[in-house]
C-alpha positions as CSV (number, residue, x, y, z in Angstrom):
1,X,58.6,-3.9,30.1
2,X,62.2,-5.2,29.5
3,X,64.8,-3.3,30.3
4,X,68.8,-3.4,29.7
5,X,70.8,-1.7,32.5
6,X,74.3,-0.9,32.6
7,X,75.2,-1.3,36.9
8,X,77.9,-0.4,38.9
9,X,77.6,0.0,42.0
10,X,80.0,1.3,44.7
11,X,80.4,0.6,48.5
12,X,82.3,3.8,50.4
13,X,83.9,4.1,53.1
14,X,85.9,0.5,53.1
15,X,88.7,0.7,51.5
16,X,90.0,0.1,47.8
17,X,88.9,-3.4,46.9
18,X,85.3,-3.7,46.6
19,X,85.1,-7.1,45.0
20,X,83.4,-8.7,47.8
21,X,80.7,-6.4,47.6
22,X,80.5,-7.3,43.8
23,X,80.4,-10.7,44.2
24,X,77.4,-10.3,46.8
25,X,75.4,-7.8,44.3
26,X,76.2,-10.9,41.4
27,X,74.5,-13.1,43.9
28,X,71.1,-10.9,43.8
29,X,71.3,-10.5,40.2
30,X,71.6,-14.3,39.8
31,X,68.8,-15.1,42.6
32,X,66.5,-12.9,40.8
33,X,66.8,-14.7,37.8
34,X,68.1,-11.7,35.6
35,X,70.6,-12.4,33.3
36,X,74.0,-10.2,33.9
37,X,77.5,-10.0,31.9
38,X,80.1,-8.9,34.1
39,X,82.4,-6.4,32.8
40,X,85.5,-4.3,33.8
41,X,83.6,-0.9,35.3
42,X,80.2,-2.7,36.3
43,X,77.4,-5.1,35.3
44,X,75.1,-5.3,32.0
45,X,71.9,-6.6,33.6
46,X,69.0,-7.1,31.5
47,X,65.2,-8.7,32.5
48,X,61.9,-7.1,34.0
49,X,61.9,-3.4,34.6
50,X,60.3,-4.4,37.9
51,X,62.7,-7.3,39.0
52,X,66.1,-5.2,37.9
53,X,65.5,-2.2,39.7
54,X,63.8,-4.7,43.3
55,X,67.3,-5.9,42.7
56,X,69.1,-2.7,42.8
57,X,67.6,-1.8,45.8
58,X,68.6,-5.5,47.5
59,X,72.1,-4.7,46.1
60,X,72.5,-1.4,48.3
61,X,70.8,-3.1,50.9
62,X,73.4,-5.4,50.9
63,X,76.7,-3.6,50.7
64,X,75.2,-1.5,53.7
65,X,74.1,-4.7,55.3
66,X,78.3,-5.7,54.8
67,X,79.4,-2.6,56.7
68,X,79.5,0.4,53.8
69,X,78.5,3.1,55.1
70,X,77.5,5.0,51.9
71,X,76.8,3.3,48.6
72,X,76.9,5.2,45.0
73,X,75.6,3.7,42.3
74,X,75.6,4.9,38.1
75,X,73.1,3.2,36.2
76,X,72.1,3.2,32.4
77,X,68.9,2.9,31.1
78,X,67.9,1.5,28.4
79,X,64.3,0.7,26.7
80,X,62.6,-1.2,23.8
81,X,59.4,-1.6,22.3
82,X,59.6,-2.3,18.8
83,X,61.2,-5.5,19.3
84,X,63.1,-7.7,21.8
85,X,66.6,-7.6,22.0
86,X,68.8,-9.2,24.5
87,X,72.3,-8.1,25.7
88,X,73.9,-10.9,23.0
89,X,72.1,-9.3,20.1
90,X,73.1,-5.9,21.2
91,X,76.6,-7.3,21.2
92,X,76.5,-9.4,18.2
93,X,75.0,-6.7,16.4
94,X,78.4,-4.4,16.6
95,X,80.8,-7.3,16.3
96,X,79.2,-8.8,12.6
97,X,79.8,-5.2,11.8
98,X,83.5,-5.0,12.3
């Protein structure tokens, strides 16, 4: 099934920038094959439910892997079956509607 998450996840424990630790989640994201938009607050990841959520769980592995003791993460889930739609048509959809 594909699914379109919305990602952020959030390394504690080191400090007030955390971009290092998004850059290093981007690089799972990437390796995996998903496709991703980054945006101010997180990550609009879409692909297999599978695949996204293995990559999650490499993501926290990571940050703790880079020295964060605690890791938080808020995701969105989203789901469906009736047809496929990607993160650009969900986009495009709003923005031919302005």
């Amino acid at each position: 099934m594909n699914v379109i998450i919305d990602l952020c996840v959030v390394p504690l424990g080191v400090g007030v920038s955390v971009s290092s630790y998004v850059v290093e989640c981007e690089k799972i994201l990437n390796a995996a094959g998903l496709s991703t938009q980054l945006h101010a607050f997180g990550t609009n990841v879409e692909g297999d439910w599978d695949t996204v959520f293995a990559a999650v769980k490499r993501c926290h592995e990571k940050v703790h892997d880079m020295g964060a003791p605690r890791v938080t993460t808020s995701i969105r889930v989203g789901t469906r079956v009736d047809r496929a739609q990607s993160i650009e048509d969900k986009i495009r959809s709003v923005e031919e509607k302005r």
